[in-house]
Structure formats: structure tokens, C-alpha cells
N, C-alpha and C positions, 0 to 999 in steps of 0.2 A: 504494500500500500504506500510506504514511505516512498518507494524508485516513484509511483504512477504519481503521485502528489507531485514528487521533484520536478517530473516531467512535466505535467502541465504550469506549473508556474512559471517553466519557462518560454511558454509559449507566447507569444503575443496576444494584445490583447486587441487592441487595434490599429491599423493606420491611419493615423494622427494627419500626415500631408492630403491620404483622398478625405477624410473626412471633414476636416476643417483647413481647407486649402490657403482661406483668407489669414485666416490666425498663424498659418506654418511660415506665408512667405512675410508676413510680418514677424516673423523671429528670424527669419532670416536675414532679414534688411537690420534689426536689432544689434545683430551679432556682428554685420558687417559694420555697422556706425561702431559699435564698442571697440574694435578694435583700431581705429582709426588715432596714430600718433602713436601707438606705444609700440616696444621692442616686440618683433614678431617670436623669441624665445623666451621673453618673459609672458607673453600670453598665455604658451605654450603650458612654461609651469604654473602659472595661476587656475587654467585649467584641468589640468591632472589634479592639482592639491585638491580642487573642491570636487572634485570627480570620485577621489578616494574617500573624504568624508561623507558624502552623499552616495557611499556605495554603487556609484551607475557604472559597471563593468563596461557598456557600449562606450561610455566616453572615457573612459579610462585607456581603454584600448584605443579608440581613434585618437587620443589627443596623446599619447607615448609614440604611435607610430607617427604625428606630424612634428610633434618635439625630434622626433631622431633623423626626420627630411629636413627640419632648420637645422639640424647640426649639434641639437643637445649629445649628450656623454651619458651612457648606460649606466655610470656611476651616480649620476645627478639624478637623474631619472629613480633610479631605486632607492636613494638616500635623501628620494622629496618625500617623503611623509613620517622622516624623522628630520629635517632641516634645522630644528634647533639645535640638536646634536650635533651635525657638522657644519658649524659655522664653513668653516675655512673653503667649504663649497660650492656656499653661497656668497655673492655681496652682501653689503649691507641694505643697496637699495630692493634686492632679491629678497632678504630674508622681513624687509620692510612688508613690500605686499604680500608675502605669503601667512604673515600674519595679519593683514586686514583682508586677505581673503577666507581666513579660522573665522575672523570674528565676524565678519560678513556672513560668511556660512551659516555660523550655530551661533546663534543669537540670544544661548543661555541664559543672560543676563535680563535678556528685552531692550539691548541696545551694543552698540561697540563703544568700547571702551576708551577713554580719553585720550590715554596712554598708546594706544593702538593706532588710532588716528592718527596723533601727534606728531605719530614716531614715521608714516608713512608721508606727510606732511613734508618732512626735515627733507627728504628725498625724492619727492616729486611735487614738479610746479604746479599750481591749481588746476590748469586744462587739461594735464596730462594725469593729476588724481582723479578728477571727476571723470575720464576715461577711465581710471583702472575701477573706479568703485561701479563705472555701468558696465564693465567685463566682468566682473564679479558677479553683477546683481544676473545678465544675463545668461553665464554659464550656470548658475545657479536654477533658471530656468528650463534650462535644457536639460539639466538631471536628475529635475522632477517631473519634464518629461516624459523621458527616457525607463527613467522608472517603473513609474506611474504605467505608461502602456506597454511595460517589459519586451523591450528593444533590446536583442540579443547582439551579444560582439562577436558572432559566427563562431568559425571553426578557426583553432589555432594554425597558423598559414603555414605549418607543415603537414596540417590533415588538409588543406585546399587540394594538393596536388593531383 
């Protein structure tokens, strides 16, 4: 019963693009404005991080394999969801937004915190934070998503063959 459970939760639920065509390509025009102005590697890990706390396997996977097409390091990649750990991996304007992207995320609190802000603040100029705080808010969309209509990340690309 447990395998036939597993099975089906993996299935999808629905197609989110035919069914709400107008809403999908408005995330898409979202996502394309969020990214506008900032490092296309720092997107990259701003997206995995919130991928991994939001559990969305689909975007976890799609945003490691375009991290590794901009030229991210298989070391960064698997030592971003302990980043406080190894400083020495990240910058500091790196390890800036990956914690307003924590505190973006999980809103524990019912707000981010001053300090979290602040500190993101110190290392990016106003147009380019309110960029990363709308690439935060909107990957955060996408993997409730993704979630939400259990969007599978396929077969690992050595079962493609």
C-alpha cells in the first residue's frame, strides 16, 4: 500500500500552463522582470536555496543544472544549503542574499528581520535589492507551484538514455 501511495503522489496533478494559460504566462513575464540587473549566478543560487527549503525537487533540479550552464562549481552547488558553514565559498555579498532569501522564505517570525535586511542593504544598491527581494518573492512562487501540482524532475539523465 505504502509503494501504491508513493506512486501516486507522484503523479501530477495538473497542468497549471493549459489550464490557467493567462496566470502561467504572467509568471513568466514575472520571472523574466525579477531577474533583470542582477548576476545571472547569483540568481542561480538564490534559486536553489529557496528550492531546497520549499522542498520543490522540479526546481531544484532545473535551477542546479542552469547554475552548472552559468558556470557554478559542484562544490558550491552542494555546500549551498549549509553556506553559513563555509563562508570562505561564498562572498559576502553571496552569503548576504542567501540569507534574505531564508528569511524571505520562512517567515517564522511574520516578518524578516532587521538585521537580515540590513545586512543585504550594506551590499546591494536599492534597485538592485528590490530586484533580488522580487526574485525571491517570485521563485518562491514557482515552488508552491510546482509543489502544489506535483511537477516531477523526471528521470535522472543517466536513466534518459
Amino acid at each position: 500500500m505504502a509503494t501504491s501511495e508513493t506512486a501516486r503522489r507522484r503523479e501530477p496533478r495538473m497542468a497549471l500552463p493549459t489550464l490557467a494559460p493567462e496566470f502561467y504566462k504572467a509568471m513568466i513575464n514575472l520571472d523574466a522582470a525579477a531577474r533583470r540587473g542582477l548576476d545571472p549566478a547569483l540568481i542561480e543560487l538564490v534559486k536553489i536555496r529557496a528550492s531546497q527549503i520549499n522542498h520543490c525537487a522540479f526546481c531544484i533540479t532545473m535551477y542546479t543544472r542552469d547554475a552548472r550552464t552559468e558556470g557554478e562549481s559542484e562544490e558550491r552547488i552542494y555546500l549551498l544549503n549549509a553556506w553559513e558553514e563555509s563562508p570562505t565559498y561564498f562572498t559576502a555579498k553571496e552569503q548576504a542574499a542567501l540569507a534574505l532569501t531564508e528569511a524571505v522564505t520562512v517567515l517564522t517570525d511574520g516578518f524578516v528581520p532587521d538585521a537580515v535586511y540590513d545586512r543585504a542593504a550594506e551590499h546591494f544598491e536599492a534597485t538592485e535589492l528590490a530586484q533580488l527581494v522580487s526574485l525571491i518573492i517570485t521563485i518562491n512562487a514557482w515552488n508552491r507551484i510546482s509543489v502544489t501540482t506535483r511537477m516531477s524532475p523526471g528521470k535522472p539523465p543517466s536513466e534518459e538514455l
